[in-house]
C-alpha positions as CSV (number, residue, x, y, z in Angstrom):
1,X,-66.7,99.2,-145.3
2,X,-68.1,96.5,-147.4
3,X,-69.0,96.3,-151.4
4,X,-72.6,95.5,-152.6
5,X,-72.0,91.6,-153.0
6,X,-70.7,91.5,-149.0
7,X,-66.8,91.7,-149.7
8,X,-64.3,94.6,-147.6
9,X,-63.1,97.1,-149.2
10,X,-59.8,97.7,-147.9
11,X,-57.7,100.9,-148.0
12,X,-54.0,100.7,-148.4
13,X,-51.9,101.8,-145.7
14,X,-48.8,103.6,-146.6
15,X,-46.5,105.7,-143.7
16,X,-43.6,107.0,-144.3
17,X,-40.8,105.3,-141.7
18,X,-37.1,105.6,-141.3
19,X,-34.6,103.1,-143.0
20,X,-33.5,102.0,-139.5
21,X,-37.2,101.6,-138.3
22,X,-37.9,99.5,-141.8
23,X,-35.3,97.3,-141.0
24,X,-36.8,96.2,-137.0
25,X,-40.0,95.6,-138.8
26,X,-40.3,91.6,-139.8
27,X,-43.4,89.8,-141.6
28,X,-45.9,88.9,-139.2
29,X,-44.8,91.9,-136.3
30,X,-47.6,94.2,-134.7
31,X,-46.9,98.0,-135.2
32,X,-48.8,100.6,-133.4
33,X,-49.8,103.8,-134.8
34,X,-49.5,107.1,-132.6
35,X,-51.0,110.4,-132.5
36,X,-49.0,113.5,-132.5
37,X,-50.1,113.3,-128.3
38,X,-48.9,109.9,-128.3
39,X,-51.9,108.0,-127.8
40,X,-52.7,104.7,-129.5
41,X,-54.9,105.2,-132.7
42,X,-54.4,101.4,-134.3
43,X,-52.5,98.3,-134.7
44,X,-51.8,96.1,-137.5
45,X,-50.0,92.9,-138.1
């Protein structure tokens, strides 16, 4: 999704995780997110 003048538009991503999961994240790791059947949906880094 872009604005008029050619710029994204980016949407915040917020999930809720567990303190110990938090914690095994670092700056710069890729994180998958899964569907409820377990299937790959997206990755960010």
């Amino acid at each position: 999704m872009h604005l008029a003048n050619g710029l994204p538009w980016t949407l915040p991503v917020t999930l809720p995780v567990t303190k110990a999961d938090a914690k095994s994240i670092n700056v710069g790791d890729e994180v998958a997110l899964y569907s409820d059947e377990e299937n790959c949906v997206g990755s960010f880094r």
